[in-house]
KEBAMI-431757 format. One record per residue (C-alpha): residue number from 1; residue in one letter; chain; x, y, z. Coordinates in steps of 0.1 Angstrom, whole numbers, plus 5000, padded with zeros to 4 digits. Layout:
BEGIN
+-----+----+----+------+------+------+
|   i | aa | ch |    X |    Y |    Z |
+-----+----+----+------+------+------+
| NUM |  A |  A |    X |    Y |    Z |
...
+-----+----+----+------+------+------+
***
This chain:
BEGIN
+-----+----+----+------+------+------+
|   i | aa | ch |    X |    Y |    Z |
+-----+----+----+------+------+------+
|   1 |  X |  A | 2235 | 2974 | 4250 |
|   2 |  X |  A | 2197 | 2978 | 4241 |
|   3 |  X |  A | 2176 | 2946 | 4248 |
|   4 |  X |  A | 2141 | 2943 | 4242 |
|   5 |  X |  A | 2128 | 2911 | 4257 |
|   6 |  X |  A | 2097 | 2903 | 4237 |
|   7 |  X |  A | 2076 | 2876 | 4260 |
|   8 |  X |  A | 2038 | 2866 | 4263 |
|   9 |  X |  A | 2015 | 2859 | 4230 |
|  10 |  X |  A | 1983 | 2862 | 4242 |
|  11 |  X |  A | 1957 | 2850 | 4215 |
|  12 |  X |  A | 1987 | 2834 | 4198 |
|  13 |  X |  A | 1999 | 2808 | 4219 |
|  14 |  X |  A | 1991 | 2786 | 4245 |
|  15 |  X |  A | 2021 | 2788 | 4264 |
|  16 |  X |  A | 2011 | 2824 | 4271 |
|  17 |  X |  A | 2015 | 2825 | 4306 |
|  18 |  X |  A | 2045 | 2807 | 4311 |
|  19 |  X |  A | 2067 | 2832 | 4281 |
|  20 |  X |  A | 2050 | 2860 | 4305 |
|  21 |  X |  A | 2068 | 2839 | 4338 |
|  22 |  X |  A | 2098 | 2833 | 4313 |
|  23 |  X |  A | 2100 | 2869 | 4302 |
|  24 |  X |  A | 2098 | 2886 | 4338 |
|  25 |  X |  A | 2128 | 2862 | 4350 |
|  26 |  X |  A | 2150 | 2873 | 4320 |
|  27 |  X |  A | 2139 | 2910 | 4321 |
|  28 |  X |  A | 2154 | 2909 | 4355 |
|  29 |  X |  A | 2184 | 2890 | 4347 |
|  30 |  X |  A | 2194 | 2913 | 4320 |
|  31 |  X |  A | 2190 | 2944 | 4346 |
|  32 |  X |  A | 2211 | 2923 | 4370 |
|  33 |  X |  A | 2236 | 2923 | 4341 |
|  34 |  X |  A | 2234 | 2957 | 4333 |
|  35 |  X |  A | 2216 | 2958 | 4304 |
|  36 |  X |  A | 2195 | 2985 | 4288 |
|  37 |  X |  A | 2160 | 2962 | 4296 |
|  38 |  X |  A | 2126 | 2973 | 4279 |
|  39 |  X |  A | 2099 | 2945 | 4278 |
|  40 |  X |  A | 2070 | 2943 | 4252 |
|  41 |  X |  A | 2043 | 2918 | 4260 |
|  42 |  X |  A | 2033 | 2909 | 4227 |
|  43 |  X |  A | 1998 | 2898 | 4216 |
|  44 |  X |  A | 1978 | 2893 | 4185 |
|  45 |  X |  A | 1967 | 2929 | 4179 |
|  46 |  X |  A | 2001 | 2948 | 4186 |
|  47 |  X |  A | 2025 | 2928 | 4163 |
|  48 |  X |  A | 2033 | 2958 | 4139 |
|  49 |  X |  A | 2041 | 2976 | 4174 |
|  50 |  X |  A | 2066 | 2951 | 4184 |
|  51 |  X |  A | 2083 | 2952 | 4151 |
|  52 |  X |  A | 2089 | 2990 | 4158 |
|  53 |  X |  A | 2102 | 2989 | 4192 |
|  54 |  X |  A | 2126 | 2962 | 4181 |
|  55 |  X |  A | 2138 | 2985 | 4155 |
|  56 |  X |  A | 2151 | 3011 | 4181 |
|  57 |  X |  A | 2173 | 2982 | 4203 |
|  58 |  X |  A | 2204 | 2960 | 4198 |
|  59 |  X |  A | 2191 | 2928 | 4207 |
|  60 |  X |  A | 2158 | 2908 | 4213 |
|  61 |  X |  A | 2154 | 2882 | 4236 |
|  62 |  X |  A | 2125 | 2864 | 4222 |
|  63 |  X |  A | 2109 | 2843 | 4255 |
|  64 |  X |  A | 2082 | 2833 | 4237 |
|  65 |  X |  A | 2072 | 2797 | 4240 |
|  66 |  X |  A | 2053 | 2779 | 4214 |
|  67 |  X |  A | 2035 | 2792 | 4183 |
|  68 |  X |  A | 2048 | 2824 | 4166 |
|  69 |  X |  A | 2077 | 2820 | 4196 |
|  70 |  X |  A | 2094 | 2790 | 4184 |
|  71 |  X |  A | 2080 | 2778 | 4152 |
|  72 |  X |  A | 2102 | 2804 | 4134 |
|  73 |  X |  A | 2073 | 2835 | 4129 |
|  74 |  X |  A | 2090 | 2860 | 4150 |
|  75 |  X |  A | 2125 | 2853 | 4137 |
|  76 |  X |  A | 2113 | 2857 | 4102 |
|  77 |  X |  A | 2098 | 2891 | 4111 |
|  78 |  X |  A | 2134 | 2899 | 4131 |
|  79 |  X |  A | 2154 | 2888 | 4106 |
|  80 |  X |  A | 2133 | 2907 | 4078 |
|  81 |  X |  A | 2139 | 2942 | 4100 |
|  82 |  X |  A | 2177 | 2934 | 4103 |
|  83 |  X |  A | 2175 | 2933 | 4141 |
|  84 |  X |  A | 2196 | 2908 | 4163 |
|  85 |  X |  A | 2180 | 2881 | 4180 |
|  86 |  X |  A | 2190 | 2852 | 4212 |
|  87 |  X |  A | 2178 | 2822 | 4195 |
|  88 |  X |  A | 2180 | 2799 | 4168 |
|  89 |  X |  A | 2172 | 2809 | 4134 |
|  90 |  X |  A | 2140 | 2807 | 4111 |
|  91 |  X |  A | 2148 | 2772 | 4099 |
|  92 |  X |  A | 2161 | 2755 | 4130 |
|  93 |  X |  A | 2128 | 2771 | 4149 |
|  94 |  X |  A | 2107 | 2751 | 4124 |
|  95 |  X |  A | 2123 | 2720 | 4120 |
|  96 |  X |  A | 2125 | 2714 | 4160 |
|  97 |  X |  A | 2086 | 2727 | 4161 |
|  98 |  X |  A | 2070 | 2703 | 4140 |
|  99 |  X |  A | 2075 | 2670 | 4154 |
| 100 |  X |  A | 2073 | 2651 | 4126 |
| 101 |  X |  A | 2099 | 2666 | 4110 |
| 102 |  X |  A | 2120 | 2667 | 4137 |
| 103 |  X |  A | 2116 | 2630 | 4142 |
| 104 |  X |  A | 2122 | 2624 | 4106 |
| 105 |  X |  A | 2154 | 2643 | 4107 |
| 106 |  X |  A | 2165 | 2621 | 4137 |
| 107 |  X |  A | 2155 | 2588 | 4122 |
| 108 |  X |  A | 2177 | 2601 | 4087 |
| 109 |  X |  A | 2207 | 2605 | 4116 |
| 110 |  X |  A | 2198 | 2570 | 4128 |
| 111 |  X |  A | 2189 | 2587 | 4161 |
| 112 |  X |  A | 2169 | 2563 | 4183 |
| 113 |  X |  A | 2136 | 2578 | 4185 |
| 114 |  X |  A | 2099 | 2562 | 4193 |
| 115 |  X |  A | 2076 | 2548 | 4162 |
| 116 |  X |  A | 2053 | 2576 | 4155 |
| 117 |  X |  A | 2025 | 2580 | 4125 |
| 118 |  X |  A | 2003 | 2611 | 4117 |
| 119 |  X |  A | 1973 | 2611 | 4128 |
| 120 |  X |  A | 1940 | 2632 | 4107 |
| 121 |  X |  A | 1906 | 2626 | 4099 |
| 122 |  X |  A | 1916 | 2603 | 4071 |
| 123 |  X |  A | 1933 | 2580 | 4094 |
| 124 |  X |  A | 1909 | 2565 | 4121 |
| 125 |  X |  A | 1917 | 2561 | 4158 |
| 126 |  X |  A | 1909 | 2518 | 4152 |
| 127 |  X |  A | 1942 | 2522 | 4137 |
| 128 |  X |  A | 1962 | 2524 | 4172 |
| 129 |  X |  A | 1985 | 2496 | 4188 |
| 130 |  X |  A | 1986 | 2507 | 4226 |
| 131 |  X |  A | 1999 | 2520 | 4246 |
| 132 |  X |  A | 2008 | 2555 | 4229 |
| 133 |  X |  A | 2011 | 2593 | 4235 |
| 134 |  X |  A | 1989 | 2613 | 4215 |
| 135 |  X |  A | 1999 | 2651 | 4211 |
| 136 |  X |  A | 1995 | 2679 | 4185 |
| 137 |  X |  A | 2026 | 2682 | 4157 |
| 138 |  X |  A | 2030 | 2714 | 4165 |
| 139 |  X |  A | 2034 | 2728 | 4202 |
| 140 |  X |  A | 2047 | 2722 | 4234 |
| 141 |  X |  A | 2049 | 2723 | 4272 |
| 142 |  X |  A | 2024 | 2692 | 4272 |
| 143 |  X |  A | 1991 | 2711 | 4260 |
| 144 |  X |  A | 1968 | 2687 | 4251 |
| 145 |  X |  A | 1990 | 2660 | 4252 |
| 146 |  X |  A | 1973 | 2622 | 4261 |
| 147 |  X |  A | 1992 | 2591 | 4273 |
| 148 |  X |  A | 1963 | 2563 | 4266 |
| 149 |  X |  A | 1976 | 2526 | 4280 |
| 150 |  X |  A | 1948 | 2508 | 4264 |
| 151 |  X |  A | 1914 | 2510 | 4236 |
| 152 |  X |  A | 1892 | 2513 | 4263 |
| 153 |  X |  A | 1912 | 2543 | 4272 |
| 154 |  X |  A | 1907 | 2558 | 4241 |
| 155 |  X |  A | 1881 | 2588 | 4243 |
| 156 |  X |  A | 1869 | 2592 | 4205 |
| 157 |  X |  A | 1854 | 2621 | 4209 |
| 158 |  X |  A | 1882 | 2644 | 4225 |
| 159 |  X |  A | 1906 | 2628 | 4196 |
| 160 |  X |  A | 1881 | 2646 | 4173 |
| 161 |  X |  A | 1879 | 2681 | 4192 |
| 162 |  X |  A | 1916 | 2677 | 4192 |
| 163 |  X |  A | 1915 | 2671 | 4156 |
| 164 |  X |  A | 1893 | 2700 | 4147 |
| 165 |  X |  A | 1914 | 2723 | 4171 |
| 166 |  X |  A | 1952 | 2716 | 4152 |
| 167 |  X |  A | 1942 | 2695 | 4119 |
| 168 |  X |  A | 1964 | 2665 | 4122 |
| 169 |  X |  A | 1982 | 2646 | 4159 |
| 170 |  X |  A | 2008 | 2627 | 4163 |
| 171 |  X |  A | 2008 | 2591 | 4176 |
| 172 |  X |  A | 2038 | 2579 | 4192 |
| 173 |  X |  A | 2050 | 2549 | 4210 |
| 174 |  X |  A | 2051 | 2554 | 4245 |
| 175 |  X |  A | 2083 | 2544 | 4257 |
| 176 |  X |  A | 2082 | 2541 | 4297 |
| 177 |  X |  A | 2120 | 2546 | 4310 |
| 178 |  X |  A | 2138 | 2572 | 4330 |
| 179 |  X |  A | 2133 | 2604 | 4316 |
| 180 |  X |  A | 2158 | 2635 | 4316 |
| 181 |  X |  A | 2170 | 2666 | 4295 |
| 182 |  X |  A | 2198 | 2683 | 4280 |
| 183 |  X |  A | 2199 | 2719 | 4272 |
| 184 |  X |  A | 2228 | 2731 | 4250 |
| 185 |  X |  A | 2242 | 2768 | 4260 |
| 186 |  X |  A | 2262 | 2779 | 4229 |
| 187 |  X |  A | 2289 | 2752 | 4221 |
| 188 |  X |  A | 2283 | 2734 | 4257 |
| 189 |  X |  A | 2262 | 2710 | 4266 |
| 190 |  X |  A | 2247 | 2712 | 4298 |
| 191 |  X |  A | 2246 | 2690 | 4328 |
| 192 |  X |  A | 2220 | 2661 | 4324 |
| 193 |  X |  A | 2185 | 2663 | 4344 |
| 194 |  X |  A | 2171 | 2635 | 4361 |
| 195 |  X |  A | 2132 | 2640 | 4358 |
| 196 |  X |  A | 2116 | 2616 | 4385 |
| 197 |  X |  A | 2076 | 2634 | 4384 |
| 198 |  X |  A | 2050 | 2624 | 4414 |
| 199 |  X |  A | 2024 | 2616 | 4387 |
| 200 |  X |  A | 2030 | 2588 | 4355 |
| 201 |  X |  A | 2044 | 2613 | 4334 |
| 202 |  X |  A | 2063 | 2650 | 4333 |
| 203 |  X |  A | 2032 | 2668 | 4322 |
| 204 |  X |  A | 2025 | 2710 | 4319 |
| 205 |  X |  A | 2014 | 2705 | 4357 |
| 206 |  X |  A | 2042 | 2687 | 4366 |
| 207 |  X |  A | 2065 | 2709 | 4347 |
| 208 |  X |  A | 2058 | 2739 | 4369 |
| 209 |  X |  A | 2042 | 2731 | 4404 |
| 210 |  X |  A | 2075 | 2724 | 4417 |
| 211 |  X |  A | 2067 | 2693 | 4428 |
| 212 |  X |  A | 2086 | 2673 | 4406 |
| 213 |  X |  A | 2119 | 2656 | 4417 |
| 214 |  X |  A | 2143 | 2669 | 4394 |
| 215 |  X |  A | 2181 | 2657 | 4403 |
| 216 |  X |  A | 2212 | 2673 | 4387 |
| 217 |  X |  A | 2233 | 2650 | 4386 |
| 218 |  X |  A | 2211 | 2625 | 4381 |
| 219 |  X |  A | 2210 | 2596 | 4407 |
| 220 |  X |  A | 2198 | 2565 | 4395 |
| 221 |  X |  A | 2215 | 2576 | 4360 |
| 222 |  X |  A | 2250 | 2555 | 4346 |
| 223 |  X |  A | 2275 | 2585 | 4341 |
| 224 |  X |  A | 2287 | 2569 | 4311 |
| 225 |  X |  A | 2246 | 2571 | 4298 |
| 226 |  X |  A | 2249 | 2609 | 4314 |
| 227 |  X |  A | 2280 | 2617 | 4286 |
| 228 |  X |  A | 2263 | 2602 | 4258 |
| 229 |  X |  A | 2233 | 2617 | 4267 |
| 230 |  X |  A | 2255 | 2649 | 4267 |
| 231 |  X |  A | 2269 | 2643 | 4227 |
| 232 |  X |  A | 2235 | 2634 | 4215 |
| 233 |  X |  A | 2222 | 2666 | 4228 |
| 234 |  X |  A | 2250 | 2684 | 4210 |
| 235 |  X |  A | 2243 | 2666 | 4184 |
| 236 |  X |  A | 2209 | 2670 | 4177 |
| 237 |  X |  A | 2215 | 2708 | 4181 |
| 238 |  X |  A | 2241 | 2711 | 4151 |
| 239 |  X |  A | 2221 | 2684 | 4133 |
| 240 |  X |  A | 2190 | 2710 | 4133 |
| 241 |  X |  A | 2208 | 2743 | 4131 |
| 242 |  X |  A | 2200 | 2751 | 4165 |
| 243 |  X |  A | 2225 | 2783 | 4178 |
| 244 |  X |  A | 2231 | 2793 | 4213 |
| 245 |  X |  A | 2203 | 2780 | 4230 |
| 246 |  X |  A | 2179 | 2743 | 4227 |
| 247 |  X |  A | 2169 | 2717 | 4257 |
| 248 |  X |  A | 2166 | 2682 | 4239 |
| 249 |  X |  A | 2138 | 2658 | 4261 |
| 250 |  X |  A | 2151 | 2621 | 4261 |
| 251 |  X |  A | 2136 | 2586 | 4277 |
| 252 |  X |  A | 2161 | 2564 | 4287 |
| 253 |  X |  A | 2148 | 2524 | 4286 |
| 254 |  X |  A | 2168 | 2497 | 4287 |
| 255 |  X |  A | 2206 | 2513 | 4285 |
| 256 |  X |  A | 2188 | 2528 | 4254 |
| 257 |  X |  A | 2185 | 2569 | 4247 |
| 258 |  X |  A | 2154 | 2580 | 4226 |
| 259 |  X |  A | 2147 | 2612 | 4223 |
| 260 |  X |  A | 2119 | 2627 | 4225 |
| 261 |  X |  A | 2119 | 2663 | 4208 |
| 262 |  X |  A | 2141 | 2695 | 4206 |
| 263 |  X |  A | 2130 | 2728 | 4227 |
| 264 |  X |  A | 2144 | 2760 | 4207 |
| 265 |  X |  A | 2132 | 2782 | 4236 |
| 266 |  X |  A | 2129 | 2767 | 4267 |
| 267 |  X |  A | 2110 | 2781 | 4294 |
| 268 |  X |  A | 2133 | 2801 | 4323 |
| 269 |  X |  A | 2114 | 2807 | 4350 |
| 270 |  X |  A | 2125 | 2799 | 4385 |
| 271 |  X |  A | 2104 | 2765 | 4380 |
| 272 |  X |  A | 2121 | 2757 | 4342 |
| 273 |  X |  A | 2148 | 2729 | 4338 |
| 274 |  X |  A | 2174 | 2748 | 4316 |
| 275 |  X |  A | 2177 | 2774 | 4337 |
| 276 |  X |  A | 2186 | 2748 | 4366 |
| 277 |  X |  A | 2206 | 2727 | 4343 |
| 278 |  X |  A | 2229 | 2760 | 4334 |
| 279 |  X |  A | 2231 | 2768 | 4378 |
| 280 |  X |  A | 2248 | 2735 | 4381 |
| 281 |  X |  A | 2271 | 2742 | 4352 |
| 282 |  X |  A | 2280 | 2776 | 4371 |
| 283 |  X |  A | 2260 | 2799 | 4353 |
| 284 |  X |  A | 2233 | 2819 | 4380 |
| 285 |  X |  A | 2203 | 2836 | 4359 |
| 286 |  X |  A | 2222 | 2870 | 4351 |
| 287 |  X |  A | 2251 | 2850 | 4335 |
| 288 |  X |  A | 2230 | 2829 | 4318 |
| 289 |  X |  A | 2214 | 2859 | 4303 |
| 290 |  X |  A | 2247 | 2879 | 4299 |
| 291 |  X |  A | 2260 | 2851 | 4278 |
| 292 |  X |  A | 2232 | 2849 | 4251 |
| 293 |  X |  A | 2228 | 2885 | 4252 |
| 294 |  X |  A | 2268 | 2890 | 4245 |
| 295 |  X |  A | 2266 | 2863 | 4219 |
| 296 |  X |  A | 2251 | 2885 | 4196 |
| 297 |  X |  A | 2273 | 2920 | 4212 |
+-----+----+----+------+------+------+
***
C-alpha cells in the first residue's frame, strides 16, 4: 500500500510544530511496517498540491493537529477526491472540535461535564464566577488556554486580544481533580493514563517537555473508576461518530468522571499520551500505525 502522511499546517494552525513531530514519528512507523511512505508538509499556499499527491496513493494519514487537521477541512477535501483516510469523518472532526458543541452533545447524553457559557464581546468578563478556565471554542493542545482562580486574576485586556484573535471563548468551571485520558484504537479502548503534571495544570508545556508524570496504570486511580473511565471513552467515541482513532481528556473529583473534550487526532510523537496508552495495550509505534493504516486496506 501507498500512504501519504500529510502533517504540519504552517500558517494554518497552531499546532504546526507538533503535526510536524507527529508526522515524522508516523512516517517512520509506517516504513517500519512496510509501507509505501511519502510525506507532504502541508501549508497554506500548497493545498491544491496536496490534493494531487493524495490522488496518486491508497491511504492518507492526516497528523495534523488542530485547525484544517481536525475540525473536518481536510477530510472534506479527502473525501470530495474519493481518497481513503486514518481518521474520523467530516462530521465527527467538527463536532469533537468545537467545544461547545461537543459539550452540548455530552450534556444531551447526560455525560457529567463542567458548566461552561460562551464568551464574546457581547458578554462582559464582570459576568465570571471564579475560578474558571478560559480557552478558544475551537483548538487544542492548550494554546491560549487560561486557568484564572480569582477577579483580580483576571487580565481584561488579554481576554480582549484573545477575543479579537478567535471571536468568541469559552468559559468553563474549573474542576480541580485527578486528571487522565482515554484514547479509543478502533473498537478498543485503551488503557487509562494517570496525568500527575509538575505545574497546576497539564498545559502545551507540560504536554511535551517530558516532565510530566504520566502513570499507565494509573496509581492513585480506583480500577473500578479506571473501567468506567474506559466505557465512557467508548462511549463518547460512538456517541460523536468518532472511527478508529480519538483520546477523550477527563478530570476525575470526588469518585466523579467529567470530561473534558474529545481529541480526533491526537498527537504521536515520542512525548504524546496515545501513543503511550496503545504501548501498554501491546501495540509499539509500527503496529499502531499498521493497524489504522490496514483499517482502511
Amino acid at each position: 500500500m501507498k500512504v501519504l502522511v500529510v502533517y504540519g499546517g504552517v500558517g494554518l494552525s497552531e499546532e504546526a510544530e507538533i503535526s510536524q513531530r507527529s508526522g515524522k514519528a508516523v512516517m517512520e512507523a509506517a516504513r517500519a511496517a512496510g509501507f509505501g511512505v511519502a510525506g507532504f508538509e502541508l501549508a497554506r499556499d500548497n493545498i491544491d498540491a496536496m490534493k494531487r499527491q493524495a490522488s496518486g496513493v491508497d491511504v492518507v494519514f492526516p497528523a495534523l493537529h488542530g485547525v484544517f487537521g481536525e475540525d473536518g477541512q481536510i477530510q472534506q477535501i479527502l473525501d470530495d477526491a474519493g481518497v481513503k483516510y486514518v481518521g474520523c469523518d467530516v462530521m465527527a472532526s467538527q463536532v469533537c472540535f468545537d467545544k461547545n458543541v461537543h459539550k452540548t452533545r455530552l450534556s444531551e447524553a447526560k455525560i457529567l461535564t463542567p458548566s461552561w457559557w460562551i464568551l464574546d464581546k457581547t458578554n462582559p468578563p464582570q459576568a465570571f464566577d471564579f475560578p474558571v478556565v478560559i480557552k478558544p471554542v475551537t483548538g487544542g493542545s492548550s494554546v491560549d488556554t487560561l486557568v484564572v482562580k480569582t477577579a483580580n486574576e483576571l487580565d481584561k485586556n488579554e481576554i480582549s486580544r484573545l477575543l479579537d484573535k478567535y471571536g468568541k471563548l469559552m468559559v468553563e468551571e474549573y474542576i480541580q481533580g485527578q486528571e487522565i485520558a482515554v484514547g479509543v484504537l478502533g473498537g478498543r479502548a485503551l488503557p487509562v493514563v494517570e496525568i500527575i503534571p509538575k505545574g497546576e495544570w497539564f498545559d502545551l508545556e507540560a504536554k511535551y517537555s517530558d516532565e510530566t508524570e504520566e502513570n499507565i496504570p494509573p496509581k492513585y486511580i480506583d480500577e473500578t473508576i479506571q473501567k468506567d473511565a474506559q466505557e465512557l471513552a467508548l462511549r463518547i467515541h460512538r456517541l460523536t461518530g468518532c472511527k478508529d482513532i480519538s483520546r477523550t481528556d477527563m478530570i476525575i473529583r470526588d469518585g466523579k468522571i467529567y470530561v473534558l473534550e474529545t481529541n480526533t487526532m491526537p498527537g504521536m510523537t515520542p512525548q504524546s499520551l496515545y501513543p503511550k496508552e496503545a504501548q501498554a495495550a501491546g501495540y509499539d509505534m509500527s503496529a499502531l500505525v499498521r493497524e489504522l493504516i490496514e483499517a482502511h486496506a
